[in-house]
C-alpha positions as CSV (number, residue, x, y, z in Angstrom):
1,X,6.1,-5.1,-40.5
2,X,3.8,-5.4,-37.6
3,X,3.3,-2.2,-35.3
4,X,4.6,-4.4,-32.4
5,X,7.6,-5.2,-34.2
6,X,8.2,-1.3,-35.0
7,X,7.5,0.1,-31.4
8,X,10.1,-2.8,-30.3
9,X,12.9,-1.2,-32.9
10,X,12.5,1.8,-31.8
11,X,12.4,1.1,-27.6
12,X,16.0,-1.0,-28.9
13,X,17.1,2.3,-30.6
14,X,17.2,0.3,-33.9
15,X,14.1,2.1,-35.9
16,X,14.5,4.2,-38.5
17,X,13.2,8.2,-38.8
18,X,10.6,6.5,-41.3
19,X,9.8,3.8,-39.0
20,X,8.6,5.8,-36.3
21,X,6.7,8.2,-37.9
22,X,4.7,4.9,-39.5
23,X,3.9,4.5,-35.6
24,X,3.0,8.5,-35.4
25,X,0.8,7.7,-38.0
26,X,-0.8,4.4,-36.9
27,X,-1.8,6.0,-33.4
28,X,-3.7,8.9,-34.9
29,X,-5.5,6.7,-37.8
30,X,-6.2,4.7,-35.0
31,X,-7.5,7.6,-32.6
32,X,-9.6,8.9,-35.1
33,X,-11.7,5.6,-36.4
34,X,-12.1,4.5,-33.0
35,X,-15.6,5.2,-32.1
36,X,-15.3,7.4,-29.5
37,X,-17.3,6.8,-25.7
38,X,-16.8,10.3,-23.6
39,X,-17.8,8.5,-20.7
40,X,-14.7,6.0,-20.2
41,X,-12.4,8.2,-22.6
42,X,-13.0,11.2,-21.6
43,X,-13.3,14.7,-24.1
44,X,-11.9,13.6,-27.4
45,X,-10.3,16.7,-28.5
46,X,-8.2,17.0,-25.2
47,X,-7.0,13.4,-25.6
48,X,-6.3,14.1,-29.2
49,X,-4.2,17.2,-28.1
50,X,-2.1,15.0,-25.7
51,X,-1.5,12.4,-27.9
52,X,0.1,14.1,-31.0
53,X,1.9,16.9,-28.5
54,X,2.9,14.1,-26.3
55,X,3.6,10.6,-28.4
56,X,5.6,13.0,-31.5
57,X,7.5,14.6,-28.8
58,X,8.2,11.3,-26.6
59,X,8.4,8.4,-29.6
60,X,11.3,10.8,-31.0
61,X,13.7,11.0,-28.5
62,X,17.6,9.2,-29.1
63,X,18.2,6.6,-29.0
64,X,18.6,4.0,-26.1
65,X,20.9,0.7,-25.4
66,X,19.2,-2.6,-25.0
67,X,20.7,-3.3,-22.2
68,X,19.4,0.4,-20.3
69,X,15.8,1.0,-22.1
70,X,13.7,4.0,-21.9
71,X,10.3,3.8,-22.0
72,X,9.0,7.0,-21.2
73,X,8.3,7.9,-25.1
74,X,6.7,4.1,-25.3
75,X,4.7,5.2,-22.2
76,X,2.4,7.4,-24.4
77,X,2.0,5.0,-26.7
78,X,1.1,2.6,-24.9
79,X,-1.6,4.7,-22.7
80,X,-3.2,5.7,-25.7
81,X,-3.5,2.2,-27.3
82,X,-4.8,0.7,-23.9
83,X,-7.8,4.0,-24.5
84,X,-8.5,2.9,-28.0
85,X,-8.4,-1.2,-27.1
86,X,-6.3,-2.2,-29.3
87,X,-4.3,-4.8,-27.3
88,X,-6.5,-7.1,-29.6
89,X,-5.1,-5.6,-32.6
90,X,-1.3,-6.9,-31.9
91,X,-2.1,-9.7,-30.3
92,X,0.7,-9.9,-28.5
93,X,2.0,-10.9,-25.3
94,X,5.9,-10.8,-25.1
95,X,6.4,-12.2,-21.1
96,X,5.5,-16.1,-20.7
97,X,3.3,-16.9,-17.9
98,X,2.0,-19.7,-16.0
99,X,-1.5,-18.6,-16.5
100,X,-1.9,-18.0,-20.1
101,X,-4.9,-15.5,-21.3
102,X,-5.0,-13.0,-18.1
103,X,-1.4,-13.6,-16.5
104,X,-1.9,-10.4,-15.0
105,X,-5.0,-9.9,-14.0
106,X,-4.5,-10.7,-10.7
107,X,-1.6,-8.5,-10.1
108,X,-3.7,-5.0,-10.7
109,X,-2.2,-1.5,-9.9
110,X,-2.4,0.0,-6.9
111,X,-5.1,3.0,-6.0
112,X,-5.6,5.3,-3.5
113,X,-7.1,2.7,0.0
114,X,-5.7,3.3,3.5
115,X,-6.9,2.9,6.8
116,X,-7.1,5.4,9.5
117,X,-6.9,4.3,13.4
118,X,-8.2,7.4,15.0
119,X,-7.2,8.4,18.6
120,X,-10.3,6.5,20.3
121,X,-9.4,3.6,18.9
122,X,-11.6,3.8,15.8
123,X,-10.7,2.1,12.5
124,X,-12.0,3.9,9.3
125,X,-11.1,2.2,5.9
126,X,-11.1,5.6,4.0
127,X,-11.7,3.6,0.3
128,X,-15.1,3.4,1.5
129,X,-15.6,6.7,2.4
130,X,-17.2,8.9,-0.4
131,X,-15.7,12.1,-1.4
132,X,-16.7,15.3,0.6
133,X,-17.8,12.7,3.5
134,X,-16.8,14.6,6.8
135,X,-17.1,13.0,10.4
136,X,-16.2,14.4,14.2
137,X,-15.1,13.3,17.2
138,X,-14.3,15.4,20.2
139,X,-13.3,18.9,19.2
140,X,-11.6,18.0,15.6
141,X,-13.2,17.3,12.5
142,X,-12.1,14.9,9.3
143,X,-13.1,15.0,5.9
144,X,-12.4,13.4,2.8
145,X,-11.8,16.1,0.2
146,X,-10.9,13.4,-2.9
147,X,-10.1,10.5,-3.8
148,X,-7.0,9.9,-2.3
149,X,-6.8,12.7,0.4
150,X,-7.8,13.6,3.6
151,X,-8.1,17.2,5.9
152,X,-7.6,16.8,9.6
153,X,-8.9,20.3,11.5
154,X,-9.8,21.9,14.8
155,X,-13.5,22.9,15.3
156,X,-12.7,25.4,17.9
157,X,-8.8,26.1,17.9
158,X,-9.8,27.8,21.0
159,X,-10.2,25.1,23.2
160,X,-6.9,23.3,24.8
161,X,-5.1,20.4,22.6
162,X,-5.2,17.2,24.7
163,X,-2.6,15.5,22.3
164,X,0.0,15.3,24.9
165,X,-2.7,12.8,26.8
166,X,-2.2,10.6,24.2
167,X,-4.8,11.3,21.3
168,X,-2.8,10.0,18.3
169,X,-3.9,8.7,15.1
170,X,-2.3,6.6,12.8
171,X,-2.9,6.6,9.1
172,X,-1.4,2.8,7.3
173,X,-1.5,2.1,3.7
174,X,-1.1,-1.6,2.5
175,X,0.5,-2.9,-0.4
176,X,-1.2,-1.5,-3.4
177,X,-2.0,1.8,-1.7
178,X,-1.2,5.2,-1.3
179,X,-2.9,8.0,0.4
180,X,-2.3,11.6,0.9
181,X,-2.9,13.7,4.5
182,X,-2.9,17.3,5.1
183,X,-2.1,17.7,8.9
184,X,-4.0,20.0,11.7
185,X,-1.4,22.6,10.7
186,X,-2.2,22.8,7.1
187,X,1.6,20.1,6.8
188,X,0.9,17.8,3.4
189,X,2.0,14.0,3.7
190,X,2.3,11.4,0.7
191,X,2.6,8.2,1.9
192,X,3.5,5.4,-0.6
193,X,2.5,1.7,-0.5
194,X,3.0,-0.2,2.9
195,X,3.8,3.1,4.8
196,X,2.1,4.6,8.0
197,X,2.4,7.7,9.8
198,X,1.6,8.9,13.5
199,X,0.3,12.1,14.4
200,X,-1.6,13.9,17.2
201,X,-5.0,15.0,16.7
202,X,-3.7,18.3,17.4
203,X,0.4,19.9,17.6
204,X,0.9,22.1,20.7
205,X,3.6,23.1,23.0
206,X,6.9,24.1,21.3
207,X,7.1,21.3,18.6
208,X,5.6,19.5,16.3
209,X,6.3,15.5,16.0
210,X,5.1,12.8,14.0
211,X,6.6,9.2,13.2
212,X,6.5,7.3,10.0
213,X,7.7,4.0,8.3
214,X,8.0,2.7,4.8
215,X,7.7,6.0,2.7
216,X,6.7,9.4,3.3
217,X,7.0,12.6,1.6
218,X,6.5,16.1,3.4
219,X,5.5,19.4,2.2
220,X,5.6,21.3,5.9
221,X,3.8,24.2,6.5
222,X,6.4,26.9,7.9
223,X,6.4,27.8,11.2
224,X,9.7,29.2,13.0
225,X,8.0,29.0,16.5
226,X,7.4,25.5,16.3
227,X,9.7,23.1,14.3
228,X,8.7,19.9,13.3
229,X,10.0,16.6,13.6
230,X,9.6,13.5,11.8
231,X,11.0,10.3,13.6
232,X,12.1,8.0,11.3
233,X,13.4,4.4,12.4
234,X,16.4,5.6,13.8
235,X,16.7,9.0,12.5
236,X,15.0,12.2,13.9
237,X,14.5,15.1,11.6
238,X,14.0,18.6,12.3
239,X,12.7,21.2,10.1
240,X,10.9,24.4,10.1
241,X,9.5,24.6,6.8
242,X,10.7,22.4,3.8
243,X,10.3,19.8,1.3
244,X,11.7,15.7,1.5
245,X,11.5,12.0,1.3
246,X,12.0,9.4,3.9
247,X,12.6,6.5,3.0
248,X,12.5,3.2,5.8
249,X,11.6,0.3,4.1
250,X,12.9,-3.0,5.7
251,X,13.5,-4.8,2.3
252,X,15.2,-2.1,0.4
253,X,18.5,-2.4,-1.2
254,X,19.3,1.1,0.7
255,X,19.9,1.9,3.7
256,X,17.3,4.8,5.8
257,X,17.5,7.9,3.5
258,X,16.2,11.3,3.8
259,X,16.5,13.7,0.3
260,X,16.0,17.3,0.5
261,X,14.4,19.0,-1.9
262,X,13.6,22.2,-0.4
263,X,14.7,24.3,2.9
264,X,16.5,22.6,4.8
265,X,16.7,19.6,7.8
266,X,18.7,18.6,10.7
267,X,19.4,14.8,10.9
268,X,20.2,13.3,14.2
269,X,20.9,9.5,15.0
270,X,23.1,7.4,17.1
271,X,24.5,10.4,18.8
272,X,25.6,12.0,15.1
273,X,24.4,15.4,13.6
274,X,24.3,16.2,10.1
275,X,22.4,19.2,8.0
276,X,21.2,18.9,4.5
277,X,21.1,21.5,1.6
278,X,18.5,20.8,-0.8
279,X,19.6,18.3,-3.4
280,X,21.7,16.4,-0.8
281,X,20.4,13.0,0.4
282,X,21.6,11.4,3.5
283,X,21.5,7.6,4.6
284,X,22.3,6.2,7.5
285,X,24.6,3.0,8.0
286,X,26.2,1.6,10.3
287,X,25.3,3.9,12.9
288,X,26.9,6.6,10.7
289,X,25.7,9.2,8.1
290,X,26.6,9.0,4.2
291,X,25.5,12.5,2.5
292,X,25.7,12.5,-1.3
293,X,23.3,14.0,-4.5
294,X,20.5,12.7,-5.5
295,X,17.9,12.4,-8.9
296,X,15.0,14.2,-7.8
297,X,13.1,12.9,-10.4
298,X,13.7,9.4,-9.7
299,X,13.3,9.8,-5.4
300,X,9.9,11.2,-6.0
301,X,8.1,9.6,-8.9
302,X,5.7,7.9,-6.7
303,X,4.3,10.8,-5.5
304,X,3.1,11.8,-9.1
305,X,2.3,8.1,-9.8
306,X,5.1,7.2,-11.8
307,X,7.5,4.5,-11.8
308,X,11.3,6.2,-12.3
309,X,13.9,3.5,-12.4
310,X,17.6,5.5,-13.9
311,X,20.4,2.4,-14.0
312,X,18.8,0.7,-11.3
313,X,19.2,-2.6,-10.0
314,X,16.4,-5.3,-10.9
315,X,15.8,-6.2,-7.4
316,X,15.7,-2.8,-6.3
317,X,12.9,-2.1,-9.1
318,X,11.1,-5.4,-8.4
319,X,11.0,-4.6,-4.5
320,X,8.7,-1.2,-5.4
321,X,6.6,-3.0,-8.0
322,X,5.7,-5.9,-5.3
323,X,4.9,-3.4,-3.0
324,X,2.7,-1.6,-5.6
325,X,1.1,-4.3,-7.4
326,X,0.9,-6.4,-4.3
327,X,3.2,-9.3,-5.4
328,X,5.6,-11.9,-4.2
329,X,9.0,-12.1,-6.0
330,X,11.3,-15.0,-7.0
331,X,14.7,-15.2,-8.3
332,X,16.0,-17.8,-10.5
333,X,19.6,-17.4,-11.2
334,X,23.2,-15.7,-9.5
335,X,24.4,-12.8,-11.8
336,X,21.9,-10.3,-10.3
337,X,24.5,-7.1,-9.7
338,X,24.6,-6.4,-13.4
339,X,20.7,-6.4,-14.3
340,X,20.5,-2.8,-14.1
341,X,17.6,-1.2,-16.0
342,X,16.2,2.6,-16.7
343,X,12.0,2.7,-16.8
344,X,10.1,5.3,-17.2
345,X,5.9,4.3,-16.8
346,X,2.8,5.5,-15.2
347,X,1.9,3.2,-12.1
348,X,-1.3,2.8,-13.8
349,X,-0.1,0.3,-16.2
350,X,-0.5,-3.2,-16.1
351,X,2.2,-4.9,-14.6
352,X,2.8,-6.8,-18.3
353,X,3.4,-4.1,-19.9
354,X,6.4,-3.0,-17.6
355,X,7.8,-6.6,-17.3
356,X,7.4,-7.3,-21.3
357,X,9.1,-3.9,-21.8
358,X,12.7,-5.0,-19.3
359,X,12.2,-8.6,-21.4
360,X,12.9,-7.0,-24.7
361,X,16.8,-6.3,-22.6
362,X,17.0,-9.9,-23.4
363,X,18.6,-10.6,-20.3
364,X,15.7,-11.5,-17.8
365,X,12.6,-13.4,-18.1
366,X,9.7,-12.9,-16.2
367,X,6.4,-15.4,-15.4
368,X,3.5,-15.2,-13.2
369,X,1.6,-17.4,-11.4
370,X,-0.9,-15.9,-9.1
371,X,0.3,-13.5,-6.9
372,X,4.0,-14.3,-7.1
373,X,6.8,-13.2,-10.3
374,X,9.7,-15.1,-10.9
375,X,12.5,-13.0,-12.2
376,X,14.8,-15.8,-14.7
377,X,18.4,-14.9,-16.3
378,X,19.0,-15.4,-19.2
């Protein structure tokens, strides 16, 4: 039996015990004839390590339905055949496509690219900025400390902030980005794909306020004399030092939400009040606030770059991979409600290899042509 037939049993749930540990196998005889390039693969023996503590652990896990797959222990797998090439080896493609040979190629994963309007009206796009790159303007200094994250900071914190003249920046990632800030007062933001935040060169007076849109995650730094808000579409949110998500997009199937992971927030909009415990999530609708629990792991995957999809809708997990693999989605077919699916993958993966892995459901059928998906019943 071909190995793509076996890693397809078991993602179904139908393989047997001696069935998967013919794919254990398979993955290490492969690791260990593949001629082995540190440069691209990095240190062989840490890969090796990962592999048989992570594939044995992950590949063995129950058993899934068709209908809801899992494949967070296929993720492995498939990250460590991508390594060793052996895509050539199965020769396999399991999506149909309008562009046969590369259907995908187009459709890469996103990276770490966003652009920073600074307060003088100065566009930087910060992919082209090398690591450790620092520049200055006025009393405040920015520099790029890796690949995906940049430091905002006072020269002289003795001089005057002149932030409430109007000396804001804005930091926007497209679709296909993300980027990572660390604020003036030491505050870390995430922003995911088609997001943006506003913020002051500098906070002063007695609070601290920013706005976003799209995505944003806060780590804020704690600071009882000055709270900080985050305005939010229309929701304002006050904390002092804590942990959340806001969510805004305009095409999602939610409403605004803000989840709490840590500390704790004060939600105001349309004249209503509500406070949040951590695990609580809040949306707004209607002009009125729906509080309920939340899956951490799921409302924050993005940050760690992972795609977290538990009984979701497909069009709710086709809006985040447009936005991440910068596509257009089509719909061909009515009975949409019950396409609910539950991923686990790396947003490093080609797009095929999550679209081929919801096809093996047998209930939706995915193509490409270009830049756009069409999404088929079946």
């Amino acid at each position: 039996m071909k190995i793509i037939d076996l890693i397809k049993r078991v993602i179904q749930g139908t393989a047997s015990q001696e069935q998967k540990d013919d794919i254990d196998r398979f993955l290490l005889e492969s690791f260990h004839a593949e001629q082995w390039d540190p440069a691209t693969h990095g240190d062989k023996d840490e890969v090796k390590n990962r592999i048989v503590s992570g594939v044995t652990r992950s590949i063995h896990r129950g058993d899934r339905s068709a209908k809801r797959i899992n494949v967070w222990r296929f993720t492995k797998a498939a990250a460590v055949l991508a390594v060793l090439g052996l895509a050539a080896y199965w020769g396999v493609q399991t999506f149909s496509s309008a562009d046969p040979g590369h259907p995908a190629m187009a459709l890469a994963p996103g990276s770490d690219k966003a652009s920073l309007e600074l307060s003088d009206g100065t566009t930087v796009d910060l992919s082209e900025q090398q690591i450790g790159d620092t520049w200055a303007y006025g009393n405040f200094r920015v520099r790029k400390t890796d690949a995906g994250t940049i430091h905002y900071q006072y020269i002289d914190p003795s001089v005057p902030s002149a932030a409430e003249e109007g000396n804001w920046n804005t930091l926007t990632t497209p679709k296909g980005g993300k980027y990572t800030l660390v604020l003036s007062d030491g505050t870390s933001v995430w922003l995911n794909a088609e997001s943006s935040i506003r913020f002051p060169d500098r906070f002063s007076g007695d609070l601290r306020q920013v706005s976003v849109s799209g995505e944003v995650f806060f780590e804020v730094a704690h600071d009882k004399s000055q709270p900080f808000i985050v305005r939010a579409k229309d929701l304002d949110i006050r904390v002092l030092g804590t942990s959340f998500n806001v969510s805004t997009y305009e095409d999602a199937a939610d409403d605004p939400s803000v989840a709490l992971l840590e500390g704790s927030v004060q939600l105001h909009a349309h004249a209503h009040q509500i406070n949040l415990l951590p695990g609580e999530k809040a949306m707004i609708a209607d002009g009125a606030f729906q509080k309920s629990s939340f899956d951490a792991e799921s409302e924050i995957a993005w940050k760690d770059d992972y795609f977290v999809f538990k009984d979701q809708n497909i069009k709710a997990i086709m809006n985040e991979l447009a936005r991440w693999y910068d596509a257009e989605v089509d719909y061909e077919g009515k009975d949409w409600e019950s396409k609910n699916f539950t991923v686990r993958i790396s947003r490093r993966e080609q797009i095929d290899e999550i679209l081929s892995l919801i096809e093996l459901t047998k209930s939706v059928q995915f193509s490409i042509k270009g830049r756009r998906i069409t999404v088929k019943e079946i």
